[in-house]
SENU-130879 format. One record per residue (C-alpha): residue in three letters; x, y, z. Coordinates in steps of 0.1 Angstrom, whole numbers, plus 5000, padded with zeros to 4 digits. Example, Ala and Ser with C-alpha at 12.3 -4.5 7.8 and 13.67 -1.06 7.14 Angstrom:
2
ALA512349555078
SER513749895071
This chain:
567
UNK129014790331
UNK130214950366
UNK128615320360
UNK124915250375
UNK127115100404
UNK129315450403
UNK126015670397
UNK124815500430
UNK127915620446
UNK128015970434
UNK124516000448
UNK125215910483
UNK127916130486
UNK126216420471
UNK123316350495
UNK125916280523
UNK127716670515
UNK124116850513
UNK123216720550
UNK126716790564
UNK126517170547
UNK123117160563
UNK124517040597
UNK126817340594
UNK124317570585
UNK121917490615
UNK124817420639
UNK124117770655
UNK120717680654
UNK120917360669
UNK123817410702
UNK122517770711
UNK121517660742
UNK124317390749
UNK125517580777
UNK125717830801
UNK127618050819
UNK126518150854
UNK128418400879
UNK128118400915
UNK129018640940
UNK130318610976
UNK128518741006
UNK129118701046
UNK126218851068
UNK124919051042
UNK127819221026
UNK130319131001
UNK132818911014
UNK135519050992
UNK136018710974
UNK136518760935
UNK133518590917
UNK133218250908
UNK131818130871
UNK130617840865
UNK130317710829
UNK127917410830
UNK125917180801
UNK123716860808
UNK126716680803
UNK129516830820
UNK130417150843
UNK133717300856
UNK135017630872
UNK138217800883
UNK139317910918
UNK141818210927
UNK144217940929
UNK144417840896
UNK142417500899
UNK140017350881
UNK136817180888
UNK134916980868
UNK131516730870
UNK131316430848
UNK127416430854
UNK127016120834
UNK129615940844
UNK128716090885
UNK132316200889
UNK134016480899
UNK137416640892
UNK140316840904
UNK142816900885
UNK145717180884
UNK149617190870
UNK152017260898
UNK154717490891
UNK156817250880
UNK155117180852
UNK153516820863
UNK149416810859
UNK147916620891
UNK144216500897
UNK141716410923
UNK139116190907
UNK136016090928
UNK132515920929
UNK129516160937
UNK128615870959
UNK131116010981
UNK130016290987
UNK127416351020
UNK123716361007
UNK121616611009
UNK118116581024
UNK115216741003
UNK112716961016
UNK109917110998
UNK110417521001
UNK110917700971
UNK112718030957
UNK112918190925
UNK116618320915
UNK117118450882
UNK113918310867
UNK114017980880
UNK111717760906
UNK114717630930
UNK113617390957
UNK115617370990
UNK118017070997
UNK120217061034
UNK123716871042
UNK125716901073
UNK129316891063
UNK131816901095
UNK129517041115
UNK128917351089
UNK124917361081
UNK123917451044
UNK121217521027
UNK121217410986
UNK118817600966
UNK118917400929
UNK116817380900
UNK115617110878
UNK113917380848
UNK116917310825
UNK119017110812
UNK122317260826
UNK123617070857
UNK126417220879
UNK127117360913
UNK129917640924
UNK130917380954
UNK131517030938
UNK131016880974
UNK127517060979
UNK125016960957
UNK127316780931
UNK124116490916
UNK120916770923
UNK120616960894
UNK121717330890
UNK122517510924
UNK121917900923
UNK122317970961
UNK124317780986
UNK124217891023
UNK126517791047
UNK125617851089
UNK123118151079
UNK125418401073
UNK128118321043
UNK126018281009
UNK127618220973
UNK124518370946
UNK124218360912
UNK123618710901
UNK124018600862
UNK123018300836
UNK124218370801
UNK123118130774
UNK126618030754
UNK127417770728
UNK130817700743
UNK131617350741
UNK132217210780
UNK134616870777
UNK136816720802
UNK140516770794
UNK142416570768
UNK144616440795
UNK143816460834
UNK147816400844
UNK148716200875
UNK145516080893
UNK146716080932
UNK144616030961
UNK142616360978
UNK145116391005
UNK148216410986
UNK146516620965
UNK145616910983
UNK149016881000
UNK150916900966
UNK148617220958
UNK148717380993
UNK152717330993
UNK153517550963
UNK151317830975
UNK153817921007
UNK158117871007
UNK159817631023
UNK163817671036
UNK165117381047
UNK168217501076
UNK169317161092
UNK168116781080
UNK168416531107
UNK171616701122
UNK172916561159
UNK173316771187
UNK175116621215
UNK177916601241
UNK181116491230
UNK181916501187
UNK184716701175
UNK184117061166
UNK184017211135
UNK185917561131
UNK184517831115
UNK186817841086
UNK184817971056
UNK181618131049
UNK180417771024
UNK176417771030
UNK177117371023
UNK178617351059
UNK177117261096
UNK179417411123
UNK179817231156
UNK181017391189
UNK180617361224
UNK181517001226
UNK178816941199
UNK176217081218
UNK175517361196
UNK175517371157
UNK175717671129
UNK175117711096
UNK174717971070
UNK171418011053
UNK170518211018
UNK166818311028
UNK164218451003
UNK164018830999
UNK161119050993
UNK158518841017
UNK156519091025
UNK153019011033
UNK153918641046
UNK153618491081
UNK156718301089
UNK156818041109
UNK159617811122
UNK159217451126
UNK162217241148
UNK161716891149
UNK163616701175
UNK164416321188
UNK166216201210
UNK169016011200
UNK170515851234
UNK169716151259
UNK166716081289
UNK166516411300
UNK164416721295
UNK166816981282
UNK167017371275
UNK166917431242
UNK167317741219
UNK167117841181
UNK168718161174
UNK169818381151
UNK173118571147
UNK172818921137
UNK174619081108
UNK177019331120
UNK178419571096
UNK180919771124
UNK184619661120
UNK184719681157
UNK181719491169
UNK181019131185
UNK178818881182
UNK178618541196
UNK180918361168
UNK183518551183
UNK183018301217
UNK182618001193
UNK186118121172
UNK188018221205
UNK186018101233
UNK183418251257
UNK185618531271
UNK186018691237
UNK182618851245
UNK182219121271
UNK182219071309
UNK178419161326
UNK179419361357
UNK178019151388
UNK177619171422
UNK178618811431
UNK181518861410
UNK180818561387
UNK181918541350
UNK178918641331
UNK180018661292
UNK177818771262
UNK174218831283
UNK173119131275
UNK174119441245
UNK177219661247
UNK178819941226
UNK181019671209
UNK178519331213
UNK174919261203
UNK173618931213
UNK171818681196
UNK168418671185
UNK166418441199
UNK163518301177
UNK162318001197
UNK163117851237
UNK162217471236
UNK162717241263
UNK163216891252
UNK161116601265
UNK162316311283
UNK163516051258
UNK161216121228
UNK162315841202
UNK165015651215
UNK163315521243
UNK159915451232
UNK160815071231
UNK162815051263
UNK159815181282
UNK155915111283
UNK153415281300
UNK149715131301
UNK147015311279
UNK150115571264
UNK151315521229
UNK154615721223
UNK154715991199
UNK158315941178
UNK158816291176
UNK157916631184
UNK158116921162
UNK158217321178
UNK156517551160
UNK156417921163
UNK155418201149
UNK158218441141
UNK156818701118
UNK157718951139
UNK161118941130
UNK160718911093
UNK163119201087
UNK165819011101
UNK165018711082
UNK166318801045
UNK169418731028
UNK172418531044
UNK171818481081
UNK173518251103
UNK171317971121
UNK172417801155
UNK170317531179
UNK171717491211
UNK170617151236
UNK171917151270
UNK173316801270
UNK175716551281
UNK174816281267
UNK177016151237
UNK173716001216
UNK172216331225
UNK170116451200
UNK168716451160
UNK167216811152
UNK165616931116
UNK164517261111
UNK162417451087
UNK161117821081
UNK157417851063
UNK156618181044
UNK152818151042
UNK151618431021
UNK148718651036
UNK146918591002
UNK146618340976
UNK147818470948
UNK150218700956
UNK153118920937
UNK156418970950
UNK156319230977
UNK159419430997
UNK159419351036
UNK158719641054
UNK161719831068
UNK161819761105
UNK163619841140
UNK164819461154
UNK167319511181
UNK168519221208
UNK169519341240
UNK169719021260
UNK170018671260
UNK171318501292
UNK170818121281
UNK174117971282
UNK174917811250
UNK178517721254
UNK177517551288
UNK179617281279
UNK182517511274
UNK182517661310
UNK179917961303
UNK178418041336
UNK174617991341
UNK172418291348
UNK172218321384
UNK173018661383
UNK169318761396
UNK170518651431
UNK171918971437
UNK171419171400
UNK168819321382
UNK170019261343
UNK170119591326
UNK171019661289
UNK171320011271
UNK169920111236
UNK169820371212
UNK166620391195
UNK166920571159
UNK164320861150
UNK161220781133
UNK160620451151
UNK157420391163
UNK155020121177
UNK157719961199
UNK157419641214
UNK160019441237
UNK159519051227
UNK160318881258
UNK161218501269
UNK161418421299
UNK161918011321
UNK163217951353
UNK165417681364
UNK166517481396
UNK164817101397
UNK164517041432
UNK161217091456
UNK162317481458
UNK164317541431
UNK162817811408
UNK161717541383
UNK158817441402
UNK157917801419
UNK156218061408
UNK158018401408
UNK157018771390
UNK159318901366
UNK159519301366
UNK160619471334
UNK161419841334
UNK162320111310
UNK164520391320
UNK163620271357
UNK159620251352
UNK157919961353
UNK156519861319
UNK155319491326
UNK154719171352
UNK153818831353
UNK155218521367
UNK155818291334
UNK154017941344
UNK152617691326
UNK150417441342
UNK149117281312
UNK152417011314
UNK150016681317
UNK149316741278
UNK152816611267
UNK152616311284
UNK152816101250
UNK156316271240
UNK158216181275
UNK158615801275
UNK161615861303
UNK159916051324
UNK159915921358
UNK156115791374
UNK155415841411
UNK153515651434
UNK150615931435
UNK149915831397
UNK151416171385
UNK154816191362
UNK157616401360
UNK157016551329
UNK153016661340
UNK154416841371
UNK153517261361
UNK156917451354
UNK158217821356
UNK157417881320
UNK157817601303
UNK157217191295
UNK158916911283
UNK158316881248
UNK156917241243
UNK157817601234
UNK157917921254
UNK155418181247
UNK156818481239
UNK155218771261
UNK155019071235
UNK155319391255
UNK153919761242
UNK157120001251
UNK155420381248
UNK156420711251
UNK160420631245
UNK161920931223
UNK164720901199
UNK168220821222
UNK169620651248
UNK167420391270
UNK168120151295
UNK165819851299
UNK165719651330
UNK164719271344
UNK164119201378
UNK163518851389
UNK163518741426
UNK165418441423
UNK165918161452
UNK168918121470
UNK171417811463
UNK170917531486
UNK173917301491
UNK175317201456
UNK171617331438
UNK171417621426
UNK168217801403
UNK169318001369
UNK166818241347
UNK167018191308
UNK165618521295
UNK165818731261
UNK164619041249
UNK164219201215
UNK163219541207
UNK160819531181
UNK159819861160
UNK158619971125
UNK159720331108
């Protein structure tokens, strides 16, 4: 009684099997033209900018594309969204989701072009400040763009260019039957920001040297016991601190930057300040500064003056090589600890201030174990909270693991006193001196360069601080260089000196122009081209004509010099 029932059954799924063989048998048939694949190529005023090219797979429904950077793109076209999406090294997949309605809108315009085939009509945007032209198509069904900001909701863009002279073209549009889907799972959906942060950070390395350490006038040393890269050193009363850092090798091809950030944790004043290096010395029978910080300043050798004063460690011997220094600073007046105490009408304090500088220059002498120190001039027992970091930004985006070129870094002087606070005498040798230093250059070195720091000191009305005087560098007793270090660009740190004193005249302490330097900013390096020296012995020379002491005042000249060659 149940087989008509069953026959009715067997029917409908022998019809149902014959139109889903069918299905398969026309399936070629029917998504031949699902897709496409379209590659575009890279060109700035006329020629190939180098870039690789970009493809762009793209349906009606939904297009996507890769960068150099791993990356991936994608337009929901229905849904008007777009994505980013990438897995960071660690593993973790992150994703920018937004609205096309975010994006700026371009304004149609009625010229035309035919690229590969296709009428395009002409769309413009002005995105910060950049103006670009959108050439698109509406003759088929694929939607896409190789910019998902330009053009995302317009159709199919074939030629995007940006001020007139960079263009991105599509050269090729291959028909494919590649299914185009969003991912099964997009990850962690964060905000654009943190996004491109989390993306940009694992492209370049970061070393973290000191975290919020204190630098000031008074705490109990720490000896230099051990070699433990766990420890931070203290000496000088606290004023300085050490510590030994395991940097990345084979950085070749990066630009290195260091970045100090500093607060003040108690101390008002603007303060010298130095981060340095101290250079790995392989002789049994040479010196370096740790020596003064193990034993005290007169461990190092004496500098031969004319006022007889007690010069230690300034400048390179036969058995001493002094530091390296990779960034001067001068602290601001109070940054942090007295944003609250003090107000100042129309300023708004800036909490900290972080020193940046570029220091790939030294690269070589940045690999491996290498000792760290910060030195601030204070006497303050709050004194000051310091954090320093070095960036390796490589050159290009991917990049393979290169060797650091072999180079020629050699310090010959450095005359700021960083064990001020353990009696080392202030450089006011230049009252009666000129500073010399010998060197032996090797063979094969070429494309010299003497990297030079130089600020003057003395805070009174004609103290050397606030008076502009030439420095004169020589080699082998001809002159190589001049200038008179001066910045009069001071005023611009205003926000980062809360305790800076306010005159009557409407001006502050801290906008007053300075012999090199401001509070709350880095020294420029002066980068000096040192010719014709052969292989052997040279003697390079500083002469600075210094003011003379007036009652208990007295002016001081923080310089350093590194020779700087490649082989």
């Amino acid at each position: 009684m149940y087989l008509p029932k069953f026959r009715n059954i067997l029917f409908v799924f022998l019809q149902m099997k014959k139109i889903l063989i069918l299905l398969l048998l026309l399936s070629p048939i029917l998504y031949a033209q699902q897709s496409a694949i379209i590659t575009y190529n890279f060109y700035s005023n006329g020629l190939p900018a180098g870039t690789p090219p970009l493809v762009l797979e793209a349906s009606s429904v939904i297009s996507k594309y890769m960068n150099a950077s791993g990356e991936t793109f994608y337009i929901d076209h229905p849904s008007q969204k777009t994505y980013q999406t990438t897995t960071l090294k660690s593993g973790e997949v992150i994703t920018d989701e937004e609205s096309i309605s975010n994006y700026p809108v371009p304004e149609l315009s009625s010229d035309t072009m035919t690229i590969l085939g296709y009428l395009c009509k002409k769309a413009h945007v002005v995105i910060r400040s950049n103006h670009i032209d959108i050439w698109y198509t509406a003759q088929t069904e694929f939607k896409g763009t190789p910019s998902i900001n330009i053009g995302p909701s317009l159709g199919l863009v074939l030629k995007i260019v940006r001020n007139g002279n960079f263009e991105i073209i599509a050269e090729d549009l291959a028909l494919s039957t590649k299914m185009i889907t969003l991912p099964y799972s997009l990850g962690k959906i964060v905000e654009l920001p943190l996004y491109r942060y989390l993306v940009t950070a694992q492209n370049y390395t970061t070393v973290n040297v000191f975290q919020n350490e204190k630098i000031n006038f008074g705490d109990k040393p720490v000896n230099l016991l051990t070699n433990s890269p766990d420890i931070t050193y203290r000496f000088s009363e606290g004023t300085v601190i050490l510590r030994k850092v395991k940097l990345p090798e084979n950085m070749g091809m990066h630009t290195v930057v260091a970045e100090l950030t500093e607060r003040s944790a108690g101390d008002a004043y603007d303060r010298t300040g130095s981060l340095f290096i101290i250079p790995d010395i392989t002789k049994d029978t040479s010196l370096t500064f740790i020596d003064a910080f193990i034993n005290g300043i007169k461990a190092l050798p004496l500098y031969e003056a004319k006022n007889k004063k007690d010069y230690r460690g300034f400048t390179l011997t036969g058995k001493y090589t002094p530091p390296i220094e990779l960034m001067r600073f001068i602290t601001p007046f109070g940054i942090g600890h007295y944003n609250s105490q003090v107000q100042v009408y129309g300023i708004t304090w800036e909490d900290s201030v972080t020193y940046k500088q570029d220091i790939t220059a030294l690269l070589p002498a940045l690999e491996g174990e290498v000792w760290f120190g910060v030195f601030i001039g204070c006497y303050d027992k709050g004194g000051h909270e310091v954090s320093l970091r070095l960036k390796y930004y490589p050159d290009e985006v991917p990049q393979e693991v290169q060797p650091v070129t072999k180079g020629f870094i050699q310090p010959l002087m450095f005359t700021s006193n960083i064990m001020e606070a353990s009696s080392q005498e202030y450089s006011t040798l230049f009252e009666t001196d000129t500073l010399t230093a010998d060197v032996d250059i090797p063979e094969g070195i070429k494309e010299l360069t003497l990297r030079y720091i130089s600020t003057g000191h003395g805070g009174w009305g004609s103290g050397d601080e606030f008076n502009k005087k030439m420095n004169y560098i020589f080699a082998d007793g001809k002159p190589v260089y001049s200038f008179i270090p001066w910045r009069d660009d001071c005023g611009m740190y205003r926000k980062y000196n809360p305790a800076s004193g306010n005159f009557p005249n409407g001006m502050s302490s801290s906008d007053f122009s300075r012999s090199g330097w401001c509070p709350g900013s880095t020294s420029v390096p002066v980068d000096i081209p040192v010719t014709g020296l052969k292989p052997g012995r040279h003697t390079f020379s500083v002469y600075i004509p210094m003011g003379k002491p007036e009652g208990t005042s007295f002016s001081a000249w923080n310089v350093s010099a590194v020779l700087i060659g490649k082989y």
